[in-house]
C-alpha positions as CSV (number, residue, x, y, z in Angstrom):
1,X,8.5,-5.7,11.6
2,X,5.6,-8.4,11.5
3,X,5.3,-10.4,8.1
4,X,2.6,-8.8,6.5
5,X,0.6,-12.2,6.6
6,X,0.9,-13.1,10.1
7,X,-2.3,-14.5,11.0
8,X,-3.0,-12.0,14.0
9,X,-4.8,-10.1,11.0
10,X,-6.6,-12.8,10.4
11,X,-10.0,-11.8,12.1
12,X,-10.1,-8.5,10.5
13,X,-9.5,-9.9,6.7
14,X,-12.3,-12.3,7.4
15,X,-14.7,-9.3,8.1
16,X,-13.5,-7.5,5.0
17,X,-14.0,-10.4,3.2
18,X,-18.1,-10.2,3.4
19,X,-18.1,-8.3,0.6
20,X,-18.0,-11.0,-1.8
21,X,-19.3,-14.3,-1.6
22,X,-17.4,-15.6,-5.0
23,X,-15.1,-17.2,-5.4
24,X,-11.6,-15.7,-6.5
25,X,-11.7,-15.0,-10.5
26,X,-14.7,-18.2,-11.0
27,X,-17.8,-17.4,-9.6
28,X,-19.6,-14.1,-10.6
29,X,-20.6,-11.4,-7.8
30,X,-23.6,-8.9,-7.1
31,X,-23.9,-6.6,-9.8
32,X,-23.0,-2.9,-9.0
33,X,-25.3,0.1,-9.9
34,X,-23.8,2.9,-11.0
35,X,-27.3,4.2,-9.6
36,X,-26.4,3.3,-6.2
37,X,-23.8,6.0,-5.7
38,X,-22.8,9.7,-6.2
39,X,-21.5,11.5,-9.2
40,X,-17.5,11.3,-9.0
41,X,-15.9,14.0,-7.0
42,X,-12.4,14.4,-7.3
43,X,-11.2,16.8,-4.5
44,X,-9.5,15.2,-2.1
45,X,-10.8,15.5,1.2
46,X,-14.3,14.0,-0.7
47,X,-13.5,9.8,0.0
48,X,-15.9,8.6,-3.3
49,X,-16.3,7.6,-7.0
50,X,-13.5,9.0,-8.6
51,X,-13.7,9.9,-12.8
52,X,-12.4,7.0,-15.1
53,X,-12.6,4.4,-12.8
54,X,-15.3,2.1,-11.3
55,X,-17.2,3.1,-8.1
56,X,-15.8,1.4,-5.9
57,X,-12.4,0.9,-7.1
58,X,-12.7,5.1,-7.5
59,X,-13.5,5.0,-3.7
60,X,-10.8,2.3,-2.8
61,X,-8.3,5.0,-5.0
62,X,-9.6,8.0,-3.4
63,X,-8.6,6.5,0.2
64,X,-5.3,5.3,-1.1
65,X,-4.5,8.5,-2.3
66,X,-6.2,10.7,1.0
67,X,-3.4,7.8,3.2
68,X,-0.6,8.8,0.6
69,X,-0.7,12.7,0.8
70,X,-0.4,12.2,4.7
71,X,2.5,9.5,4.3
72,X,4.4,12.7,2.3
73,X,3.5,15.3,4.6
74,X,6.1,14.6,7.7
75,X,8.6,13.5,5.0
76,X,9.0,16.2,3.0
77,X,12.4,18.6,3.1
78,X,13.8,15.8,4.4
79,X,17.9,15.7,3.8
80,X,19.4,12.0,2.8
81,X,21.2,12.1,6.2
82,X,17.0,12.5,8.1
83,X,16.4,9.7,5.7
84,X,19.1,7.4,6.3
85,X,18.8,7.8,10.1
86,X,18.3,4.5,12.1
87,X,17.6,5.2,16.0
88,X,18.4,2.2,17.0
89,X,19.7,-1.6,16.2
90,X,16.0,-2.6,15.6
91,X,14.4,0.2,13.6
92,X,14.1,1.3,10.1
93,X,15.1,4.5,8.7
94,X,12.3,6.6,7.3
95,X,14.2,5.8,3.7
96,X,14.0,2.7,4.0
97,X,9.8,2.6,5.0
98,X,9.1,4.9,1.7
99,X,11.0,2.1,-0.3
100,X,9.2,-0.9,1.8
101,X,5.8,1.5,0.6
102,X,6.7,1.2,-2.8
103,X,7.4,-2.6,-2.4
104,X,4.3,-3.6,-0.9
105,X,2.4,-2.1,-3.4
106,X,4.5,-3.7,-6.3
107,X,4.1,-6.9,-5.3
108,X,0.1,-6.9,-4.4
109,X,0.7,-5.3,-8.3
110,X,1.8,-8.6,-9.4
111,X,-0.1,-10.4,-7.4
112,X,-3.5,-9.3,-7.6
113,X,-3.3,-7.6,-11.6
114,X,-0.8,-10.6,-12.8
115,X,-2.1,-13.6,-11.3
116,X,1.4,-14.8,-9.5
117,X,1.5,-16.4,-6.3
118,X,3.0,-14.2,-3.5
119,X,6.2,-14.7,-3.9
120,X,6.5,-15.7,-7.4
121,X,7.9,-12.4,-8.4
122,X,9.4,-11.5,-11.8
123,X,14.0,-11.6,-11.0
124,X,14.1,-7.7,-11.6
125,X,11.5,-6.7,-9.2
126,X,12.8,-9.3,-6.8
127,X,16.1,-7.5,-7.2
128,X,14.7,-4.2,-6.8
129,X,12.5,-4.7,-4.4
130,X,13.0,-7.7,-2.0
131,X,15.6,-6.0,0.3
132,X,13.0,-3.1,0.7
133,X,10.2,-5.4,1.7
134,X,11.5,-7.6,4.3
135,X,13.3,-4.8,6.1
136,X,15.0,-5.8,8.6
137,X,19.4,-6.0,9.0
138,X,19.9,-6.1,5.5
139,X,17.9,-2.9,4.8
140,X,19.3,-0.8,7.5
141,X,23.0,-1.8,5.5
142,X,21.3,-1.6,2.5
143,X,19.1,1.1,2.0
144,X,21.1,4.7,2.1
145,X,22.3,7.3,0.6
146,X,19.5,8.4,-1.5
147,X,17.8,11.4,-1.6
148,X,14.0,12.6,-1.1
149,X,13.2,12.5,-4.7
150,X,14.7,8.5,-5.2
151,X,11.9,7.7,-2.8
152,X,8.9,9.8,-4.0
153,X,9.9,9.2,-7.7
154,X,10.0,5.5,-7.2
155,X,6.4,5.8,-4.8
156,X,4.9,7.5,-7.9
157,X,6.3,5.2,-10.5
158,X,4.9,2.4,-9.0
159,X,1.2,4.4,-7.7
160,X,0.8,5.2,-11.3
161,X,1.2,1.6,-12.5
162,X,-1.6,1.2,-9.8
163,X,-4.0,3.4,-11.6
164,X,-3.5,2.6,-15.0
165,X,-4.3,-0.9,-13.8
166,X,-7.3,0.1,-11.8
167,X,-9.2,1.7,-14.8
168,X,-8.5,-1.8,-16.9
169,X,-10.9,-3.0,-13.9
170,X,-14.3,-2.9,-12.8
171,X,-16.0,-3.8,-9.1
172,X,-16.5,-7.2,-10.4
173,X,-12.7,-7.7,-10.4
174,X,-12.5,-5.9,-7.2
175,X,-14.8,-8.0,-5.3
176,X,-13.8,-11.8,-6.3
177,X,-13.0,-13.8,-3.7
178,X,-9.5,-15.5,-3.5
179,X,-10.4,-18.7,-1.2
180,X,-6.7,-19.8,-0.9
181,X,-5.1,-16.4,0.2
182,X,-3.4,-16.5,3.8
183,X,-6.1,-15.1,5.8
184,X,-8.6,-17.2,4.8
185,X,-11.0,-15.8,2.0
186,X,-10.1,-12.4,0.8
187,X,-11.2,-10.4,-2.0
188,X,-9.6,-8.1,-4.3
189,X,-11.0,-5.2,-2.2
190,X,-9.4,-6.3,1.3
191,X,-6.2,-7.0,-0.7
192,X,-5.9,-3.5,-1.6
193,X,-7.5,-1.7,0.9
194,X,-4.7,-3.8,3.1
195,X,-2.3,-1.6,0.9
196,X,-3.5,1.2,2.3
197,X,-4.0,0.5,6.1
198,X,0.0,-0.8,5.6
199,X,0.3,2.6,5.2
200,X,-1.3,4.4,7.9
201,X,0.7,1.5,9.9
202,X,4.1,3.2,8.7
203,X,2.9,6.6,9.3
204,X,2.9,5.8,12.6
205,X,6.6,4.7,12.6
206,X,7.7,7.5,10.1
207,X,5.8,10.0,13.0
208,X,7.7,8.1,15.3
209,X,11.2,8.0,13.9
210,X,11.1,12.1,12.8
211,X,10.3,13.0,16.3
212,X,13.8,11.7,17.4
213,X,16.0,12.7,14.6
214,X,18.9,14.7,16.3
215,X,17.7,18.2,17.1
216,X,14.5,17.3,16.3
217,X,11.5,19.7,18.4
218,X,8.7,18.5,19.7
219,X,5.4,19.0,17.8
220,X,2.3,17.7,16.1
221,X,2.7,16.1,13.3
């Protein structure tokens, strides 16, 4: 598993960085119309404003959410012992990806909503979490055991902290610039929407991983 800020992303987060010409938390940005775009629409298939929150923080939510439900899809039924299986000396078990999920978006949590420096996390979600992010040998000892529900109770927990902290926000937040971040500039937006491609990343590998679970058919997922 690639750190998640390797620089081969680099030329991509400069792109998604034209958003905003501000910089991060200083300068001010364009101001966004509420004119400019269509009444809220909450179903999920419809990517768009979303009711209690900003525009484009609803839109940002609505993919996050559209990436989530298809995350859960292969996963679910899944026995601890589907969960805790590791093909080989180099993968992850699907387990231990939901957790790594949960991580990621904890720590751009503190980051992006708490001001921290990556990697100046608070000790208890260090604890919880740190194993689960770097993946890796000590996840595949670490990470087992636990059932469906410990992961999608623990990607909810930390989801919902997402969206209570999303409607504290508006656009303006979401489009400052951070000119420091690894990448080079980066807004808010590229932060998060980063969040959710990390996703559609893992899918991939979760996909991947079911497909060769003993007994496992062959299919479309």
């Amino acid at each position: 598993m690639k750190n998640l800020h390797q620089l081969d992303r680099r030329d991509f987060m400069k792109s998604a960085a034209i958003f905003s010409s501000a910089s991060f938390g200083l300068s001010s940005v364009p101001d966004v119309s509420m004119a400019t775009f269509s009444i809220a629409d909450d179903r999920p298939n419809v990517i768009g404003p979303r009711d209690g929150f900003s525009p484009h923080i609803g839109t940002l939510l609505s993919m996050m959410t559209w990436m989530r439900t298809t995350i859960l899809r292969p996963v679910a039924k899944m026995t601890t012992e589907e969960l805790d299986y590791i093909h080989d000396e180099k993968s992850n078990s699907i387990g231990a990806m939901l957790l790594h999920l949960a991580a990621t978006e904890r720590f751009y949590q503190i980051h992006t909503f708490n001001g921290k420096k990556w990697g100046d996390w608070p000790e208890q979600d260090k604890k919880r979490f740190d194993v689960a992010m770097s993946l890796g040998d000590e996840a595949r000892k670490a990470i087992k055991g636990n059932n469906l529900d410990y992961y999608l109770s623990t990607l909810n927990e930390v989801r919902e902290n997402t969206m209570n902290e999303f409607k504290k926000r508006d656009d303006k937040w979401l489009l400052a610039v951070d000119e420091a971040w690894y990448w080079g500039p980066t807004n808010n937006y590229c932060k998060w929407f980063h969040v959710c491609e990390h996703e559609s990343n893992h899918n991939g590998q979760i996909k991947w991983i079911k497909g060769r679970l003993p007994g496992a058919k062959s299919g479309n997922d």
